[in-house]
C-alpha positions in Angstrom: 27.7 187.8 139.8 30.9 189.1 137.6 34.2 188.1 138.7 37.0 190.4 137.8 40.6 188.8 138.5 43.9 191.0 138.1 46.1 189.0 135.6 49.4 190.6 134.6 50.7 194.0 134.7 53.2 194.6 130.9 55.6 197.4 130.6 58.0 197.4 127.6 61.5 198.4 128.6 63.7 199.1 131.5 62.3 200.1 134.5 65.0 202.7 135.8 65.8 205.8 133.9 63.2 205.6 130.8 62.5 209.2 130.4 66.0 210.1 130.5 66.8 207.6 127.2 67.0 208.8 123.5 63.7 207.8 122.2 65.5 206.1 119.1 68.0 204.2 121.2 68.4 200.8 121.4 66.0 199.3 124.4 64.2 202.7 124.8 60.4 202.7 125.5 57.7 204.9 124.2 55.0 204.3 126.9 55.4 204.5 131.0 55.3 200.9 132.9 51.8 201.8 133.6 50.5 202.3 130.2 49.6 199.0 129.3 47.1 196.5 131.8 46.5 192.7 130.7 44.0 191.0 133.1 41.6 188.1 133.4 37.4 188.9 133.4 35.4 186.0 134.5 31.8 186.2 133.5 29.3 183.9 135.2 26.3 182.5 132.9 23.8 185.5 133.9 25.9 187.5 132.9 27.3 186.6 129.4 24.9 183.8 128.5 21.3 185.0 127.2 19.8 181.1 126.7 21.5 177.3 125.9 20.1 174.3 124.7 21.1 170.6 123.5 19.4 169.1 119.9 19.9 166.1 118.3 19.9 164.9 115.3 22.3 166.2 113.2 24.3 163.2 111.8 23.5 159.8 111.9 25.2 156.0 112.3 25.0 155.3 109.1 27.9 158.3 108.2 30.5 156.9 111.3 33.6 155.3 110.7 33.3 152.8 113.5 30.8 150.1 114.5 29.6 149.2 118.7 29.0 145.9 120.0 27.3 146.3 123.6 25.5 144.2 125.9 23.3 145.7 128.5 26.0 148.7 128.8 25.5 150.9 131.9 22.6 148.9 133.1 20.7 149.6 129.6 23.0 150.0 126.3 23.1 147.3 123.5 24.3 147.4 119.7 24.7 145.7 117.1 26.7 145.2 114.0 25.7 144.3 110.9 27.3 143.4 107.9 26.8 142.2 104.0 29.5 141.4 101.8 30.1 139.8 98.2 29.4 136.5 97.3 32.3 133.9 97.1 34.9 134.7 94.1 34.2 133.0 91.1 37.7 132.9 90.3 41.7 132.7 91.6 45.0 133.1 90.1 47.2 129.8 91.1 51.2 129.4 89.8 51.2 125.9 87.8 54.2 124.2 89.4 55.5 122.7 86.3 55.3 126.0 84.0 55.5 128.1 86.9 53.0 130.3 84.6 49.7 132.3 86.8 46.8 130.4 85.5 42.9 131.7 86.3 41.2 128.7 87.9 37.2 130.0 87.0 36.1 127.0 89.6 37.8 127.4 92.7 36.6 125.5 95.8 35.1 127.9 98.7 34.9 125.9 101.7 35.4 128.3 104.6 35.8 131.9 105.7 37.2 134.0 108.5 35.3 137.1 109.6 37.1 139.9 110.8 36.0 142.4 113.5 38.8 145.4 113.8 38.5 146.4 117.3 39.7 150.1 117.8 42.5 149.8 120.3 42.3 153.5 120.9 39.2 153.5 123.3 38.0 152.5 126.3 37.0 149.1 125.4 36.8 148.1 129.3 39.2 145.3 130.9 36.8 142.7 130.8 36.7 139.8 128.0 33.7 140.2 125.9 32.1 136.7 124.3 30.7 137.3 121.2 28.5 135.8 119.0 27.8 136.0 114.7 25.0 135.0 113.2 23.4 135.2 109.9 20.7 137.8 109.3 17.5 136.8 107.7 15.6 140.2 106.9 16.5 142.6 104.4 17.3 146.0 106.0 18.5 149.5 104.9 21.9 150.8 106.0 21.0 154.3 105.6 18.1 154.3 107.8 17.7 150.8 110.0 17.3 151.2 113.8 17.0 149.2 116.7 13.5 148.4 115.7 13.5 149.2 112.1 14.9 148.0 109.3 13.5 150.1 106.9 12.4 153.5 107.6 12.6 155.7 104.5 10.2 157.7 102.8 7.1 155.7 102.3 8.3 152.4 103.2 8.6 151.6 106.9 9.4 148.2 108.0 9.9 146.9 111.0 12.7 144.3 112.6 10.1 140.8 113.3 12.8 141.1 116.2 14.1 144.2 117.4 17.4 143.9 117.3 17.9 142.5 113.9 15.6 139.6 112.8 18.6 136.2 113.1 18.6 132.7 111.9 21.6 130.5 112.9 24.7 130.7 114.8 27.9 131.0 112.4 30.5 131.3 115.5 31.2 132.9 119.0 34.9 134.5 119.9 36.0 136.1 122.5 37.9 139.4 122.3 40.6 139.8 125.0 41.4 143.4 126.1 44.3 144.6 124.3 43.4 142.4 121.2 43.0 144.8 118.1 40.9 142.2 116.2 38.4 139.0 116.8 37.7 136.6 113.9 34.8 133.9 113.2 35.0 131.0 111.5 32.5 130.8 108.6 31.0 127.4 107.0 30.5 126.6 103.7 26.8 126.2 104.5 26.8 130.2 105.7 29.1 130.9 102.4 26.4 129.6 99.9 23.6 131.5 101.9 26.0 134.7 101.5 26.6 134.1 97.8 22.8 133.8 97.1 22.2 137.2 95.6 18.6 136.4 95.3 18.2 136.3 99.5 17.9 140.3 100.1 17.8 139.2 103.8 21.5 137.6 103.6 24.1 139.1 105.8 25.8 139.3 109.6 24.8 140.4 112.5 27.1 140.6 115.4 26.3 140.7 119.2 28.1 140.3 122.3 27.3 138.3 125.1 29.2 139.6 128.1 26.5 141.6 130.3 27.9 145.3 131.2 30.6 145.3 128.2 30.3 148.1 125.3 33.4 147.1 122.4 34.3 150.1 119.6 35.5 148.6 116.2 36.8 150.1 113.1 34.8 147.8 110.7 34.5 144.2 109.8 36.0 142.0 106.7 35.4 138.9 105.5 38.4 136.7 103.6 37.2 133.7 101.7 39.5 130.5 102.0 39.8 129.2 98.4 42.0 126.4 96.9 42.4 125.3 93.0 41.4 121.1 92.8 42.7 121.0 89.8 45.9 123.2 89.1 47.3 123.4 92.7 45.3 121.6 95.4 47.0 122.1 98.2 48.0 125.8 97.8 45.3 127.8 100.1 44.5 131.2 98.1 42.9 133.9 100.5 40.2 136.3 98.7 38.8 139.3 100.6 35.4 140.1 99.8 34.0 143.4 99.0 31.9 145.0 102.2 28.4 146.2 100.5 27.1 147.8 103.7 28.0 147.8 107.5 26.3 149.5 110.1 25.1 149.7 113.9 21.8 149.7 115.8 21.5 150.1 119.5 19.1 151.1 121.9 18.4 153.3 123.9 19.3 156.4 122.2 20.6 159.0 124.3 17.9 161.2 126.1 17.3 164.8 126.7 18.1 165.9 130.1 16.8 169.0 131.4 19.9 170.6 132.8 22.5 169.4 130.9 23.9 170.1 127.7 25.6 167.3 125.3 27.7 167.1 122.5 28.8 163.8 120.3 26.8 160.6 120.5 25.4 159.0 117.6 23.2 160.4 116.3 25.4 163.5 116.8 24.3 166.0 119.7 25.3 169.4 119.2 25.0 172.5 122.6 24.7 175.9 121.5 24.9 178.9 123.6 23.3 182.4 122.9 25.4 185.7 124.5 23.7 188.1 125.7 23.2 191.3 122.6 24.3 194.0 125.1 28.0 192.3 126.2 29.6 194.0 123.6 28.5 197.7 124.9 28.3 196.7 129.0 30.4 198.5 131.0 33.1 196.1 133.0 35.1 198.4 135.9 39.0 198.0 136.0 41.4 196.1 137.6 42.6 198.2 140.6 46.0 197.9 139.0 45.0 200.6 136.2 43.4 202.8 138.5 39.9 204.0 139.9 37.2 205.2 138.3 38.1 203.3 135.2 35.6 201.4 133.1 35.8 199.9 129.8 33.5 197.6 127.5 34.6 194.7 125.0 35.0 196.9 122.3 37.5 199.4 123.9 39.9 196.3 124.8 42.4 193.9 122.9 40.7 190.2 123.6 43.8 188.1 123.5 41.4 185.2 124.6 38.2 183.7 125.2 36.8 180.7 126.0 33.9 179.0 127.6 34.5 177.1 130.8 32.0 174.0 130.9 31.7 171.7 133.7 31.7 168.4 133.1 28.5 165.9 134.1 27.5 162.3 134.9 26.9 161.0 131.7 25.1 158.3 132.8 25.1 155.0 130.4 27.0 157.4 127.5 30.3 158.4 128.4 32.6 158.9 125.8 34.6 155.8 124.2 37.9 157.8 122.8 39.2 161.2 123.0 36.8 163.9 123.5 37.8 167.1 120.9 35.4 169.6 121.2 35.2 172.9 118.6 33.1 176.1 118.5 31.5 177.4 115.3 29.1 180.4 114.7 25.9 179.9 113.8 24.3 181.2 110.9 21.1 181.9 112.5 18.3 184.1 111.3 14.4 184.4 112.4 12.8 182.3 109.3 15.0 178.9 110.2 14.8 176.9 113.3 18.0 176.7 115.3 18.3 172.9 114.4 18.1 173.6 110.6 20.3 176.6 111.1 23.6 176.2 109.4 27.1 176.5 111.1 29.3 179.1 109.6 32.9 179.9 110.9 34.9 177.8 113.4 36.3 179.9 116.1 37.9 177.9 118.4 39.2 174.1 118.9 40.0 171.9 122.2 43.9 171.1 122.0 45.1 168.6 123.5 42.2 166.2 123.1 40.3 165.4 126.1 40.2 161.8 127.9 37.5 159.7 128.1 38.3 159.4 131.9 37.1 163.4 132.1 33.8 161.9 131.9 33.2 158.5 134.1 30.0 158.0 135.1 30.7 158.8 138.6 32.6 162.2 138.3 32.1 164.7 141.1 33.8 167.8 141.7 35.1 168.1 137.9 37.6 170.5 136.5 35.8 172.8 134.0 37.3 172.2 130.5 37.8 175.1 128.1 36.3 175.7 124.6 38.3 178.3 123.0 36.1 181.0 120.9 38.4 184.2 120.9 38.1 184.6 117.5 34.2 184.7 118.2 34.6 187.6 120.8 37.5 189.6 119.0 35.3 189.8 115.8 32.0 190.7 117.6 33.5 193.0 119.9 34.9 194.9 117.5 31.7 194.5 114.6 34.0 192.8 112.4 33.0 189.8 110.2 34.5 186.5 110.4 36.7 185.5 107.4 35.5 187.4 105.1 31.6 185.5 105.8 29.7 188.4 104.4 27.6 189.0 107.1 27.5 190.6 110.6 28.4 187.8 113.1 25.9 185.8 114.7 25.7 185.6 118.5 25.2 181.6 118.7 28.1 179.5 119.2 27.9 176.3 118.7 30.0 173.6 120.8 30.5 170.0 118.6 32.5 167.0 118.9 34.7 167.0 115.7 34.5 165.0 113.9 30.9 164.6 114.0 30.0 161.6 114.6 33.1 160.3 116.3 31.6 159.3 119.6 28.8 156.4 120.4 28.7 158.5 124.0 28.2 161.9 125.1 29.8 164.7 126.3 28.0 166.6 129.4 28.1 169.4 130.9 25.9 171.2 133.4 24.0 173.8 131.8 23.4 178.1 132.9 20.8 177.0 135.2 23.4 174.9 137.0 24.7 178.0 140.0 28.0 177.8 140.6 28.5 174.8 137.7 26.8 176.5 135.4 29.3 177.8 132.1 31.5 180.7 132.9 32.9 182.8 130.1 37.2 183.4 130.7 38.8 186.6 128.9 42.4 187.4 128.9 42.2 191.5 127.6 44.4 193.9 127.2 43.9 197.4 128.1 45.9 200.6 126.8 45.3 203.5 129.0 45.7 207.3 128.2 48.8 208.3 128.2 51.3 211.4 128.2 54.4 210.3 125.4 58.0 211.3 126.8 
């Protein structure tokens, strides 16, 4: 059913005595107290919503900033990282302690390395120590396009992981990460630098796991710092060389499913919801607040919207939930009747989520949630009034899409219940403003 909620009454100037004031003078008003209605209309999904749906697949691990480490997550979540860097430097820079001259020393000694794993101290990394292990790889794989079980899927060539998971030889180092801790590092031997350097072993690299069953740990990236020294110029001055990163990336499985009933934004690879209005909410006929008076309609189009935005109700994510801060946007879709919705492109963005949302909105055992709001007013405005959106060049689509910005900036989801949901289902929240017929003093 509609809901139709009395928000605010505006008049513009005193309230005693306006008809007997000079129209020019200072504080006059032009219009009665009862000229001018604001008020809230609540639509429910029925009513505003003509379909919604969830797809996947828009962007993929290999374009996020950030890297996952998880063991057994949720009951059913692990990643890993993997890594390949440059070979050890061929050569320093040392300051000769006699001419106190820089001096290039082409054959440094290498005999050790520190790996770095920048943790991102921003999410929810969980209060529990995580043990983690690095080892070396021993399979060539594909950053663009490896996978939990892949480690080259590309065109024609498909090659699978010997071990899903990422096909390891030996054990380089375990650490621990402590909560709070924005970094872990690994020792590296010199036996794991030479395999490294060997530019001929495709399958060279890192791969890094945790061990802690029920942990999930969100990281910026990893580095790699090569320990060198100069025997002959300056032996017992320690030079420290960061290597070049060639390709980093993440695989985990499971990915996140489709659930009937839900719609999901975020994850990796990147979910996006999109919700289709009914054609005819533009013309419908909405009665007035009893504040402007009976027998008084209105539709969209004879209205000021001063806002609009979809109220979602938040779901159980299950083994997903969001790591960081949740900032969902709205965009029109471009859509037309020769292009799929998933291939369809997004045009304008409409609307923004400020202040960011917490990860806490979404815990895996949230009941009774708060609907959030994703502002779209500048969606409603321009198709209740047949306007175009910044000057797009065409008549304004009636899909909306809702996406976590940036995309991908979230391992988890974000889930709400969808329009088959009742009394959770999305609601649609306009603040209008209505200016009635008048007689001017």
């Amino acid at each position: 059913m509609r809901s139709l909620r009395y928000l605010l009454t505006l008049g513009v100037a005193a309230a005693v005595g306006c008809g007997r004031e000079s129209p020019t003078a200072v504080g006059s008003s032009l219009l009665p107290v009862s000229g001018i209605h604001t008020f809230e209309l609540v639509l429910d999904a029925p009513d505003f919503l003509r379909s919604d749906t969830s797809i996947v697949g828009f962007v993929f691990a290999s374009s996020a900033s950030f890297r996952v480490v998880a063991q057994s997550f949720g009951g059913s979540v692990f990643a890993h990282t993997l890594a390949q860097f440059s070979g050890r430097p061929t050569s320093i820079q040392v300051r000769d302690t006699t001419t106190q001259t820089v001096i290039t020393d082409t054959l440094p000694s290498v005999t050790s390395a520190n790996l770095v794993l920048f943790v991102d101290t921003t999410a929810d990394n969980g209060t529990t120590p995580i043990q983690l292990r690095l080892y070396r790889t021993v399979e060539q794989s594909d950053p663009l396009t490896v996978s939990w079980t892949m480690r080259v899927d590309s065109g024609q060539t498909h090659l699978p992981w010997t071990t899903p998971g990422g096909t390891v030889g030996s054990l380089v180092d375990t650490a621990t990460w402590t909560p709070g801790d924005d970094s872990v590092v690994f020792h590296v031997d010199s036996s794991t630098i030479l395999n490294w350097s060997d530019t001929t072993d495709l399958g060279r690299g890192a791969l890094i796991a945790a061990v802690t069953a029920g942990t999930r740990l969100r990281s910026n990236g990893v580095g790699l710092t090569y320990v060198a020294r100069s025997p002959k110029i300056r032996p017992d001055t320690t030079v420290l060389v960061n290597a070049t990163t060639l390709s980093h990336s993440f695989i985990y499985t499971p990915n996140v499913p489709f659930r009937p009933g839900v719609l999901q934004a975020g994850g990796t690879p990147t979910w996006r919801s999109f919700l289709v209005f009914q054609p005819d909410l533009w013309t419908r006929s909405f009665t007035c607040p009893a504040s402007v008076g009976t027998a008084c309609s209105f539709t969209l189009k004879d209205v000021k919207v001063n806002s609009a935005s979809v109220l979602l109700t938040p779901v159980s994510p299950g083994a997903f939930p969001p790591e960081d801060s949740v900032r969902l946007q709205s965009w029109v879709v471009d859509t037309s009747s020769f292009v799929p919705l998933s291939r369809s492109p997004l045009g304008a963005q409409v609307g923004a989520m400020v202040p960011a949302l917490s990860p806490a909105t979404f815990l895996a055992d949230v009941t009774n949630a708060t609907p959030v709001a994703v502002p779209l007013t500048a969606f409603v405005a321009a198709a209740a009034g047949d306007t175009l959106l910044f000057g797009s060049g065409s008549a304004v689509s009636r899909t909306i899409a809702v996406v976590q910005a940036p995309e991908p900036s979230l391992f988890g989801v974000t889930s709400f219940y969808n329009r088959s949901a009742g009394a959770r289902a999305p609601k649609l929240r306009l603040v209008l403003t209505l200016g009635a017929e008048v007689q001017l003093p």
